[in-house]
C-alpha positions as CSV (number, residue, x, y, z in Angstrom):
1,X,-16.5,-21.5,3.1
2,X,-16.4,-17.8,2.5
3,X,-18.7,-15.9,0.7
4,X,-17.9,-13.3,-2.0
5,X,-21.3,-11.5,-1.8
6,X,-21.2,-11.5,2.4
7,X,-21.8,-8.0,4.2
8,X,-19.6,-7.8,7.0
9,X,-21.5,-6.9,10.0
10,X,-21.2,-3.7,11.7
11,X,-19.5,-4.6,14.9
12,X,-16.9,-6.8,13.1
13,X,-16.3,-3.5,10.9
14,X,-15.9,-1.1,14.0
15,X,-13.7,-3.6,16.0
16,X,-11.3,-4.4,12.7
17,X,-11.5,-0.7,11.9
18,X,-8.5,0.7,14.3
19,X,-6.2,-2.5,13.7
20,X,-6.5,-2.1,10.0
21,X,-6.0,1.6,10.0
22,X,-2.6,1.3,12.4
23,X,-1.6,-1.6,9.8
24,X,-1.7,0.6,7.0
25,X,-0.4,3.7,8.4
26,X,2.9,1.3,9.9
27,X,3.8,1.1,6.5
28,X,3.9,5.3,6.3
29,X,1.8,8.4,6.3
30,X,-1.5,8.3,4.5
31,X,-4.8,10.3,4.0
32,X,-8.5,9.9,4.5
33,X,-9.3,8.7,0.7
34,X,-5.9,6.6,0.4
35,X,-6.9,4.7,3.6
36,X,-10.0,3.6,2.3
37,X,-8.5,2.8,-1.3
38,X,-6.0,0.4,0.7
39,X,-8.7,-1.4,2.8
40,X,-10.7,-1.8,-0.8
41,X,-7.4,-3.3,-2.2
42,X,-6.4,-5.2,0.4
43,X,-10.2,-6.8,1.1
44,X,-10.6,-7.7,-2.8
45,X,-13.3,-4.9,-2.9
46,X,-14.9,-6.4,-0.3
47,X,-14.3,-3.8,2.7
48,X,-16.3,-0.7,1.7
49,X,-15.5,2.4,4.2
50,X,-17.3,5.6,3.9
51,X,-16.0,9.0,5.4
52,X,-18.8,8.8,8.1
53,X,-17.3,5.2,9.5
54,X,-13.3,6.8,8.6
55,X,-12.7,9.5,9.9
56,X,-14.3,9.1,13.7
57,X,-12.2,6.0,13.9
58,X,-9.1,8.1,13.3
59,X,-9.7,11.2,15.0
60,X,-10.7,8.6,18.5
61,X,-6.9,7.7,17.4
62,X,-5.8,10.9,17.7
63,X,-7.4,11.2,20.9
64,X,-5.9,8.3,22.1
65,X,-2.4,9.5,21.1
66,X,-2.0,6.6,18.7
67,X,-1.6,8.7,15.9
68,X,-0.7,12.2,14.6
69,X,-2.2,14.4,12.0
70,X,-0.7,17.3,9.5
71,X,-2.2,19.0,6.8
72,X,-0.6,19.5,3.7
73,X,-1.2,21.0,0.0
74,X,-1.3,18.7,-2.8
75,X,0.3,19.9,-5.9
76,X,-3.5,20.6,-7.1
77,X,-4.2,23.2,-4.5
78,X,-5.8,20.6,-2.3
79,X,-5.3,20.3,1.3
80,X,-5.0,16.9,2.8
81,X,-4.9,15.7,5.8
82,X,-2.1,13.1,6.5
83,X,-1.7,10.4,9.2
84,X,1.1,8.9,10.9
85,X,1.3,5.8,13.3
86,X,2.8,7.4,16.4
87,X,4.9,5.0,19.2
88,X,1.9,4.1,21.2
89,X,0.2,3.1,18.1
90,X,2.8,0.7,17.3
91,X,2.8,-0.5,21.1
92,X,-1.2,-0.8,20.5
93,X,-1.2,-2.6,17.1
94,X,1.1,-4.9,18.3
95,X,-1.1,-5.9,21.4
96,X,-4.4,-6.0,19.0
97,X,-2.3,-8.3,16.7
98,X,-2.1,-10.7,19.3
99,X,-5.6,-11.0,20.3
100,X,-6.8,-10.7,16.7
101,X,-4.5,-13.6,15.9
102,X,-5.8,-15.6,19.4
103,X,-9.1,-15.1,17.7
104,X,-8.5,-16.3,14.3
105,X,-6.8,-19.2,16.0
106,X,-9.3,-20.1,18.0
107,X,-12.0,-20.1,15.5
108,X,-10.1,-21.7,12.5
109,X,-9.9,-24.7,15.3
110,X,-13.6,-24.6,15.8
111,X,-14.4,-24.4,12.4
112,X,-11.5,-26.7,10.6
């Protein structure tokens, strides 16, 4: 049974990190902040990011050419920096889809 108080642990964090970030930005460009909004949301408050885990995980995406990166001026004078899934990162979520679904599988038989 799952716990509402549990900590994740850090290396279930890091590995989830770059499938949940290519999930979100499939579904169109984001930002630093709105990324880690839409993991709280999505994880029932539950999945707490902080800049320092963030934004390494998306600039090694960017390295990797899974994503690209623009800035942009809000309308308050603030300058964003804005993501976008790029082909490879759709051909690399949908390969870490399948394993993370292998996974799930393969415990949820263990465990059922």
């Amino acid at each position: 049974m799952y716990n509402a108080c549990m900590e994740l642990s850090k290396d279930l964090v890091a590995a989830s990190a770059g499938p949940l970030i290519l999930s979100i930005l499939q579904r169109g460009e984001s930002y630093g902040y709105a990324i880690v909004q839409r993991v709280r949301e999505l994880s029932g408050g539950q999945i707490e990011w902080t800049d320092g885990m963030l934004y390494p995980v998306l600039h090694r995406l960017e390295a990797q050419g899974a994503i690209t990166s623009r800035w942009e001026t809000a309308p308050t004078g603030r300058k964003r920096k804005y993501y976008a899934i790029k082909a490879a990162g759709r051909k690399a979520l949908v390969k870490q889809k399948g394993q993370w679904l292998l996974v799930h599988g393969t415990l949820a038989n263990l465990w059922s």
